[in-house]
N, C-alpha and C positions, 0 to 999 in steps of 0.2 A: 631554462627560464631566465630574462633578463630583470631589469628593476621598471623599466616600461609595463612587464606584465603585474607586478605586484602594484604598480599602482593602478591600472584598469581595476585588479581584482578589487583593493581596497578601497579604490572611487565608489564600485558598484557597493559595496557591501554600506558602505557610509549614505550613498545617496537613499535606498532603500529605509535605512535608517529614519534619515531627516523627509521621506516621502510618506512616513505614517506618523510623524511629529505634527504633519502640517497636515494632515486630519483630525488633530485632536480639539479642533472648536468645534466639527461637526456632531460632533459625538454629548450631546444633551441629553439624553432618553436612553433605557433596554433598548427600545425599540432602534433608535440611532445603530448602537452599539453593537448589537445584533445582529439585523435584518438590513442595515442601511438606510432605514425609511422605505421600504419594497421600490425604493424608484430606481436600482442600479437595472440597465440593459441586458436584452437578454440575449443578444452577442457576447457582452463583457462576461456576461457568468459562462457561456458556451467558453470562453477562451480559460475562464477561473476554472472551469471541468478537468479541461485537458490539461492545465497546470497543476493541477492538484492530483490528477492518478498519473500524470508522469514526473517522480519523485526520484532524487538520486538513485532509487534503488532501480530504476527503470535505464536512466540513465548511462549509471554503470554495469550496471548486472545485465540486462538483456545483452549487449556486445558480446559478454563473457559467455551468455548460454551458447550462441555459434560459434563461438573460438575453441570452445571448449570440444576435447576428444570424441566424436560421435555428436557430437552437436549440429543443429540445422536450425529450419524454420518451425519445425513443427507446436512452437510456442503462440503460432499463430491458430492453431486449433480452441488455442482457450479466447483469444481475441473475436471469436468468431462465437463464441459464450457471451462476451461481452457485448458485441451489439445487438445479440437478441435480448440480453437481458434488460437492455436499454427501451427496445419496444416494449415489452412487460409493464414496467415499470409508469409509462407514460400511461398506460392502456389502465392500468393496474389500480396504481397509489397516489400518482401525481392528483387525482383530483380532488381528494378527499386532503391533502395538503391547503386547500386553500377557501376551504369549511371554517371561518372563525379569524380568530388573529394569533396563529402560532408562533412559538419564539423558538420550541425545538418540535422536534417531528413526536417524540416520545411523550408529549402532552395530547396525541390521539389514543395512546394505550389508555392514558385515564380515562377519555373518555368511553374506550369503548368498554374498557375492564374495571378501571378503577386504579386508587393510588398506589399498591401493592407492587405490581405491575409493571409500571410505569418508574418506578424508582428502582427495578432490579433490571430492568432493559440499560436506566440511563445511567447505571454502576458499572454495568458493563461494557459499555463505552467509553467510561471514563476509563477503566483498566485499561480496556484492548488499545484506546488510540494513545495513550502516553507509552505502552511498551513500544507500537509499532513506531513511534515516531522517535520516540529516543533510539531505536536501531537508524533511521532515517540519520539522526542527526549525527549518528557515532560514524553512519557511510562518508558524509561530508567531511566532517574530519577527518578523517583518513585523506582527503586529498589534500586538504591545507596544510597537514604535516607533511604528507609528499612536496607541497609546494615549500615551505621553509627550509626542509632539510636537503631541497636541488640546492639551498644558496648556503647551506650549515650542515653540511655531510658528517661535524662531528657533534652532533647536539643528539640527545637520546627520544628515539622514535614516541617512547610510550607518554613521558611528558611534554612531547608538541602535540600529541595526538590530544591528550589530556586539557588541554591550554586550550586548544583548537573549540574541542567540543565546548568550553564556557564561554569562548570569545563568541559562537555563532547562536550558543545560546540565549546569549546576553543579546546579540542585535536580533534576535526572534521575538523574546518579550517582547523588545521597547516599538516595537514598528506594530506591535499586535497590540500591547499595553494603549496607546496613545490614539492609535487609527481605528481599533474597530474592527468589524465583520467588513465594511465598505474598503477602507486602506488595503486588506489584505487581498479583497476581490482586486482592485485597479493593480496592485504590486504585482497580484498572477499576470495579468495584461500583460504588464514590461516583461514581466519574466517566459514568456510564454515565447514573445518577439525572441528575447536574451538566447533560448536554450536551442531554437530552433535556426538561428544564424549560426552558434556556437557549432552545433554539430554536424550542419551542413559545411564549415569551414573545416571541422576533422577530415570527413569523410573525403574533402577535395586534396587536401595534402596525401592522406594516405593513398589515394589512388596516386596522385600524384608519385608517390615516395616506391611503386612497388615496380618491379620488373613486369612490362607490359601493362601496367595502368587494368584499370577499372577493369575490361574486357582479360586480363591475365588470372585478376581476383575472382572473377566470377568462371572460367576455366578452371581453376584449381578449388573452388568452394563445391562445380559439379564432380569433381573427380573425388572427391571427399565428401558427398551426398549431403552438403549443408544447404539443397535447396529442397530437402523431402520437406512436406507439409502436412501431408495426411496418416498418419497412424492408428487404423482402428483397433487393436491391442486384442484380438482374434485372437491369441493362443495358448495355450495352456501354459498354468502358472501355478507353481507352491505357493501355499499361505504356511505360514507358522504365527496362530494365535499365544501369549504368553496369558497368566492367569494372575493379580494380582498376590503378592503373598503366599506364591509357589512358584516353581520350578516347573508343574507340570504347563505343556505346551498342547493343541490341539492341531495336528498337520490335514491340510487336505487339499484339492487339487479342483483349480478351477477355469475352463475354456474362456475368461478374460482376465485380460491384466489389468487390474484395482489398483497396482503396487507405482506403476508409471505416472506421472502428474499431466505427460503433453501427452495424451491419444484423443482421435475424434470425441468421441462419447464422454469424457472428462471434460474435455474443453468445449465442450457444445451444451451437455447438459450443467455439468459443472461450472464448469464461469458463466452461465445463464444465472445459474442459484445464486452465486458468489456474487457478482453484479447488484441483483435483487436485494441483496441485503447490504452491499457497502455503497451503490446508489439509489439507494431506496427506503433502507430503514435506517441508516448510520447519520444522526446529526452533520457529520463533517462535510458530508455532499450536500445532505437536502436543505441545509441551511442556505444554499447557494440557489437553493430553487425560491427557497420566501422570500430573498431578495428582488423578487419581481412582484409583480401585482395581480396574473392569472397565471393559470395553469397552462393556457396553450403556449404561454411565453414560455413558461420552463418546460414544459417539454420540445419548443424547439431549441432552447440551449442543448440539453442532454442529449437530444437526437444528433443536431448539430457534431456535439462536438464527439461523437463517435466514429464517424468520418475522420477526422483528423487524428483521434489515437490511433486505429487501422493501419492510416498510411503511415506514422511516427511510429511504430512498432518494426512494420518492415523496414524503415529507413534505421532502425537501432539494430536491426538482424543483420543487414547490410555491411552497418561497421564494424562488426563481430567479422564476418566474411573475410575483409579489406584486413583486419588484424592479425585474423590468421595467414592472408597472404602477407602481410608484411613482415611480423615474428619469425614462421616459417619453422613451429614448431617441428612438424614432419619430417624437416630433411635431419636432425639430430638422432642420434643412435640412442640416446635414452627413451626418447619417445614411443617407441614398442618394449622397451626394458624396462617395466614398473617399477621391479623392485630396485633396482639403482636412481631410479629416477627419484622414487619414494624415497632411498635414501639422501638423496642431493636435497629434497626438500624440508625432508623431515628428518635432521641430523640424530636426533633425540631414537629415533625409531629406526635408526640405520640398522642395527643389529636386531632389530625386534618383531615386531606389526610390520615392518617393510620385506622380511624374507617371512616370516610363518603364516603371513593371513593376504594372502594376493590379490582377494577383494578389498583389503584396505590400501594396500599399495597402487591399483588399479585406480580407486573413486581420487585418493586423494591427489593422482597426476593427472587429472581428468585436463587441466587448464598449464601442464607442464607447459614452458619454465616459472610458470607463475604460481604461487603459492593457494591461489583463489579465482574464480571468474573477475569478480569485480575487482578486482588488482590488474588487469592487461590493458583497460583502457585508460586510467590516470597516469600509468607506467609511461606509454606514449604521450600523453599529453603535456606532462611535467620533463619530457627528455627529447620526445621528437619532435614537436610542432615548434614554426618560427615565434620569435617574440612577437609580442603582443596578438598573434594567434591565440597561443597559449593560455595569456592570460584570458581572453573573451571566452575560451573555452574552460576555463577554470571558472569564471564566474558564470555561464552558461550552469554548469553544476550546481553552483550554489542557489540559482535560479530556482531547480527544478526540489532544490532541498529547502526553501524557506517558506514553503508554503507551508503556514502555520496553522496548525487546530488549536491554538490557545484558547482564540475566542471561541470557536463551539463546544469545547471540553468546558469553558468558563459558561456558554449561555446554559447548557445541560446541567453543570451543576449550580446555579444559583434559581434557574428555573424548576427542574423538577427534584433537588435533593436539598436545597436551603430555603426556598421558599414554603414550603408545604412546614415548614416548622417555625418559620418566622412569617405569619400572613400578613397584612395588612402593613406594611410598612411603605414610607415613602418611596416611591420608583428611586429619587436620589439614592439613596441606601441600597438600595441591589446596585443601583450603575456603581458603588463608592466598592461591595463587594465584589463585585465582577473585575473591577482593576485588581484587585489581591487577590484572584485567584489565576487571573491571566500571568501574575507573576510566581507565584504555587505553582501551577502546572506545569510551568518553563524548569522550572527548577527541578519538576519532578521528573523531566525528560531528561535533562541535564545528568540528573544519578542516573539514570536507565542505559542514556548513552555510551556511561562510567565501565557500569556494573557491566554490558553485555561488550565491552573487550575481550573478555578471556572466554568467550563463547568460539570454535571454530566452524560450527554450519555455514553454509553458504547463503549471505546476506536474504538475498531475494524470498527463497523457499522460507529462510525467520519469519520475516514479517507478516509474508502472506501468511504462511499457515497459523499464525497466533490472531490476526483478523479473522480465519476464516475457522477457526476452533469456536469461538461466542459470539461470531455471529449470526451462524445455525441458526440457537437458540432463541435467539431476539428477532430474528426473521420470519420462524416459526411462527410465533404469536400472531404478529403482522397477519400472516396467512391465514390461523385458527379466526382472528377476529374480522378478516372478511368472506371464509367461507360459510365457516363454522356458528352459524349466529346464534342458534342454541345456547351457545356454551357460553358462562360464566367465567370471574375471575378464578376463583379457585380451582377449577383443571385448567384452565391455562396456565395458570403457577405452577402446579405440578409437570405439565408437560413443560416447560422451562428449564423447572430445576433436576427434571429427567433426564434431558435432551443434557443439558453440562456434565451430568456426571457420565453419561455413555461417551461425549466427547472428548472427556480426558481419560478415559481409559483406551479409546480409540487412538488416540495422542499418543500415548507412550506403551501401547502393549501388543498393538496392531502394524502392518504395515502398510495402511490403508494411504494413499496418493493425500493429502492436502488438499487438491481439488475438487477432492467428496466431501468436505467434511460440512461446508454446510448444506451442500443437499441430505445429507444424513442427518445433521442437527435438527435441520429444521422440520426434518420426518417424524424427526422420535417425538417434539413437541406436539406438530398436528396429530397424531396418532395418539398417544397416551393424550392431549388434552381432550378429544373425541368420545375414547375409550372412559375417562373420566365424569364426562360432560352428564353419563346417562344415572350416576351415585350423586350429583348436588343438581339444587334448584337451575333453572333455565334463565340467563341473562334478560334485568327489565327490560321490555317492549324497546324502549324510549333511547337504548344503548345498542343496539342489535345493529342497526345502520348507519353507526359514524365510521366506516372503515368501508360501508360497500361502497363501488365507483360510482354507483346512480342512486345513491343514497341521499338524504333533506339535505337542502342546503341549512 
């Protein structure tokens, strides 16, 4: 990298900056601050969709999934969850969004449950998207210290990585802090352009850079079956259940595979569920839908922009392909020698886990010579692409990583967890608390980002599976409250707080795929709040139909 690419990178990051400064006259009102005034377009939020679920971790990480040892397409089974979940959604929930004057989506649980409810959905949001996004933010960093330490080979990794994550912190506030819900929607716009030039200029180098070009890559990606896609996980498989608070274990033997995250069945019915509850009940998307004025608008954003993460998926699989033909892990003697390889990686474990446990020397050379999936494409980016390539592709990253939840973590908590204790107050005084809390939540990503360093999982599978751990349970509801009209608030709270406690025992004692977890979450809630429904009184008349699709306006 030259000094050309550090200043595109550091243009972009500056303009972005001074681009949600100069929205901050528009911003008078919640509603401003929020929702935009519902007049942003609903192309612009179609473009804010696919900016906001393709996040550095998409960015970097999907490449890695088909670089990686036995890696292919088959990640596109869960994509294919995703645009069914998308019709769902529209068919579903979209229309009951635009019943009233909503500011987060989790102000229809009160309505249809009550406050209880509604304050434990929107806690949980708050948790789930400050963890995911402080990993989000901790990925970023990682490239900006890759990019620093191309030009200071002798400055220490973990305090650039450290420096990094408060410098992108700091310009995440201030462009959320000042702009609003509207700043962040128009910023997705540029970035959207930004990330999808970027990686269309990787992908042309690297073909460029490989012996026999594009046609050599895809030759050796089929000889190395990185273009399987279907997996229906047919065969028999051990379980070993563990038991909280013992040792003893329960074995038993089952004709599918649960334990896999990419087979048909996972990713069809599973990222259907997963979809439904992170665009459908998760403020961070559907806030992007109130930003319009009817429903058939936001459902053609969402539909829209499903189309284009599809083909952006395949085009990230692609450069995964292109990588491994240009690395060329394969032709290296380590690369079928785990445990040497394990030990080149993992010096610490050379003598240890790398010769006694060959399933850990196996997973962990999964992405040999790279320490991680999402470590092979910055690797390249920061060493092989030309200047100012480079840099458009470095800020390309930061693109797909500054899409900020400040403001809907900030409308969810001053909306349904500060208001209901401070009523009647000037709107000025919530807009005056929403700016300190847009600056709280940066901060609290900021330590997330800190703290989840010395984690070594594999980026991608963190984040998802900690989204899709809580939000089972809060999707559940969603579904209990539009099928279920019987049922009251109290078994819906317990189907809730049921659903949580099965999913973290699921979490750490099972070895259940991640891509179940909220079709299961959200099972144990409709189920136990059903089961419940028939021990307390039946939900008033008057509450029963604010969650069905054809329900009063």
């Amino acid at each position: 990298m030259q000094t050309l690419d550090l200043i595109i990178i550091f243009g972009y990051l500056v303009g972005i900056t001074a681009f949600g400064i100069w929205f901050a006259g528009k911003q008078e009102t919640t509603r401003d601050y929020f929702v935009g005034d519902r007049s942003v377009p609903w192309w612009a939020i179609a473009a804010s969709i696919v900016a906001t679920e393709t996040s550095t971790i998409t960015f970097i990480s999907v490449p890695g999934v088909a670089f990686s040892r036995g890696g292919n397409f088959q990640f596109l089974q869960l994509v294919m969850g995703y645009m069914l979940g998308r019709v769902v959604i529209s068919l579903l929930f979209i229309p009951s969004y635009f019943r009233g004057e909503l500011l987060t989506v989790y102000q229809l649980l009160e309505r249809r449950f009550g406050g209880r409810i509604k304050m434990l959905a929107a806690a949980l949001f708050v948790v789930m998207r400050n963890i995911a996004d402080g990993i989000r933010l901790l990925l970023t960093a990682i490239v900006l210290a890759a990019v620093y330490t191309a030009f200071q080979p002798q400055a220490n990794v973990v305090t650039v990585t450290v420096a990094s994550i408060v410098l992108l912190g700091a310009i995440m506030i201030v462009f959320t802090y000042y702009g609003g819900m509207e700043a962040v929607i128009w910023v997705e716009v540029v970035q959207l352009g930004i990330y999808l030039a970027g990686a269309l200029a990787a992908a042309f180098v690297l073909a460029s850079a490989i012996n026999g070009g594009f046609g050599g890559a895809v030759a050796l990606g089929g000889q190395f079956a990185k273009f399987d896609v279907v997996d229906f996980g047919l065969r028999q498989t051990p379980y070993a259940l563990s038991f909280p608070f013992t040792s003893a274990t329960f074995n038993f033997t089952l004709p599918l595979d649960l334990t896999k995250s990419y087979t048909f069945f996972a990713g069809l019915v599973g990222g259907c569920f997963l979809t439904m509850s992170t665009h459908g009940t998760d403020q961070y998307l559907v806030q992007r839908y109130l930003c319009t004025d009817r429903p058939r608008r936001a459902a053609a954003a969402l539909l829209s922009s499903g189309a284009v993460v599809f083909a952006q998926f395949i085009g990230f699989l692609f450069i995964g392909v292109l990588l491994f033909a240009f690395y060329g892990p394969h032709t290296s003697p380590l690369y079928a020698d785990f445990a040497a390889a394990c030990a080149q990686l993992n010096p610490t474990e050379a003598a240890g886990r790398c010769l006694s446990d060959p399933a850990f020397a196996k997973a962990s050379t999964a992405t040999f010579p790279f320490a991680g999936g999402d470590r092979v494409f910055p690797d390249f980016i920061t060493k092989h692409m030309p200047s100012g390539l480079s840099g458009l592709v470095v800020a390309a990253i930061f693109a797909a990583a500054l899409s900020s939840s400040l403001n809907s973590i900030a409308a969810t908590a001053v909306n349904d967890l500060y208001r209901p204790f401070r009523p009647q107050r000037p709107d000025r005084h919530y807009l005056r608390v929403s700016h300190w809390l847009t600056l709280l939540w940066g901060l609290v990503q900021i330590g997330v980002a800190v703290v989840a360093m010395g984690s070594p999982s594999a980026a991608l599978d963190k984040a998802l599976s900690i989204a899709s751990l809580i939000n089972g349970p809060v999707l559940g509801v969603f579904l209990v409250g539009t099928f279920l009209r019987r049922v009251s608030e109290p078994p819906a709270l317990m189907g809730m707080v049921a659903s949580l406690i099965v999913m973290l025992y699921v979490r750490f004692y099972t070895p259940l795929a991640w891509t179940w977890y909220v079709l299961l979450g959200s099972s144990v809630t409709f189920l136990v709040a059903w089961l419940a429904g028939y021990a307390f009184a039946p939900a008033p008349a008057e509450r029963r139909d604010e969650l069905a699709p054809g329900g009063a306006e």
